[in-house]
N, C-alpha and C positions, 0 to 999 in steps of 0.2 A: 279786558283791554280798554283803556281810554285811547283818545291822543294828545298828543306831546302839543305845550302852547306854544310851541314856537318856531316847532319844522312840521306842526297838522301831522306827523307817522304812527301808528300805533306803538302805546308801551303799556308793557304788563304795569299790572295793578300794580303789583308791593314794588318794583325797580325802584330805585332813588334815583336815577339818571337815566335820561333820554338814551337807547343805544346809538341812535341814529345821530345825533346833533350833539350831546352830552352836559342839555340842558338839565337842570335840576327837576323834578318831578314833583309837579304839586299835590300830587292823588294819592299818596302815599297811604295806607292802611292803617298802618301802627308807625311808632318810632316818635319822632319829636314831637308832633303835633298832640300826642295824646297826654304826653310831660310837659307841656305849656300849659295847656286848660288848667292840669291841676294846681302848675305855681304860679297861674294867675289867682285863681280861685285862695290858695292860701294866701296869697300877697293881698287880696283884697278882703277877705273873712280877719286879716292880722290890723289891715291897717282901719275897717271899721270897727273894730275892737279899739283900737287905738284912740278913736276920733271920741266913742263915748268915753273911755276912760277920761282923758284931758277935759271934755264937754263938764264933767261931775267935778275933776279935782282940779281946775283954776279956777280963784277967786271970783266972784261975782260981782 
């Protein structure tokens, strides 16, 4: 159990929303936040790849 930022009440770990108040829940286990990391991680592994490509093949 954490609490809730914004009514201080207890809410279960995995809840997506506050029962109390039906604010969104930042403490979340699994679910979006673990599909961010990895399409940040690939948006930026694609666009440093990017950056050396263009770095080698525009003229000097």
């Amino acid at each position: 159990m954490v609490k809730c930022l914004y009514c201080g009440k207890e809410v279960p770990d995995d809840s997506a929303h506050c029962p109390h108040c039906g604010a969104v829940s930042h403490f979340q286990r699994k679910g979006y936040r673990a599909g961010a990391r990895r399409r940040f991680l690939f948006w930026f592994i694609l666009l440093v790849l990017f950056s050396f490509f263009m770095a080698f093949w525009l003229p000097r």
